[in-house]
C-alpha positions in Angstrom: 0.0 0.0 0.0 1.5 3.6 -1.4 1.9 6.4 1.8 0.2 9.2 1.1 2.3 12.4 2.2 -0.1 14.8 4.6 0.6 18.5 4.7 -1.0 20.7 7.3 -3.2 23.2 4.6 -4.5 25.7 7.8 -2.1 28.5 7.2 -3.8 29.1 4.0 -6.7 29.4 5.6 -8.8 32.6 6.8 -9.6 31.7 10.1 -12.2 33.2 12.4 -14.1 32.4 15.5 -17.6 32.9 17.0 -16.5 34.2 20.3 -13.3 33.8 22.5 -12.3 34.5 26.5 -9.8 36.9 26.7 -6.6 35.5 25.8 -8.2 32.5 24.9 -8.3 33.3 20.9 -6.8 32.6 17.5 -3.5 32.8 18.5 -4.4 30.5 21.4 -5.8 28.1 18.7 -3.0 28.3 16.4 -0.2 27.6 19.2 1.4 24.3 19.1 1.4 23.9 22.6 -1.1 21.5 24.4 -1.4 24.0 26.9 -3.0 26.9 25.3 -6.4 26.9 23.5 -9.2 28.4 22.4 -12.2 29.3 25.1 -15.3 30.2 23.5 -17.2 32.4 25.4 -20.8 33.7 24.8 -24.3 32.2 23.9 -24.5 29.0 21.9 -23.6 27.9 19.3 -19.9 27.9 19.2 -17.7 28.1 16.1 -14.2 28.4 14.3 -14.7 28.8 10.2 -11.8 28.8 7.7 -12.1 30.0 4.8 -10.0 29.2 1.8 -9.1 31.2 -1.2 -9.7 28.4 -3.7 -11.3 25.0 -3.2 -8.7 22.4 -1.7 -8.8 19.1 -1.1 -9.1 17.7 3.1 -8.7 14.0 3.6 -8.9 14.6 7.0 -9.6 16.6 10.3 -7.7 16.4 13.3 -9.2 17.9 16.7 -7.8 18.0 20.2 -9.9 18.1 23.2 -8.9 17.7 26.6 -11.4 17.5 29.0 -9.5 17.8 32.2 -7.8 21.2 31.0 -11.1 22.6 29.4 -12.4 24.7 32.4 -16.2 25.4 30.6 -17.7 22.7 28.0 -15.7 19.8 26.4 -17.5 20.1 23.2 -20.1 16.7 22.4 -20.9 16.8 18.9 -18.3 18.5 16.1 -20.3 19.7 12.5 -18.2 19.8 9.4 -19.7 21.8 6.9 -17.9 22.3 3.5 -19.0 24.8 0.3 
């Protein structure tokens, strides 16, 4: 079976989110460390949207959630829209 190389395709995203604690933003998000995240804040629903400037192929999604460092709501259910 061939390996397919994966490349990490955010950084030409447009990134934006719904709402965010202080401190707790984008650049929270975008930090490789474990330790730092994003914290939505605000009424329901929740949401981070990229946008990209031409249509790209996504084989697939990676999302970590830690439950024991999230001090709100772990999120239960995770929509992927695309179009």
């Amino acid at each position: 079976m061939a390996v397919r190389r994966v490349r990490e395709i955010g950084a030409h995203a447009v990134w934006s989110l719904s709402s965010a604690k202080r401190g707790c933003g984008l650049t929270a998000l975008l930090d490789p460390s474990l330790a730092r995240f994003w914290q939505s804040e605000g009424a329901q629903p929740h949401a981070v949207r990229l946008r990209f400037p031409a249509l790209v192929p996504i084989s697939y999604v990676a999302v970590y959630i830690d439950v024991r460092q999230d001090e709100t709501y772990t999120p239960s259910r995770l929509a992927l829209r695309a179009g």
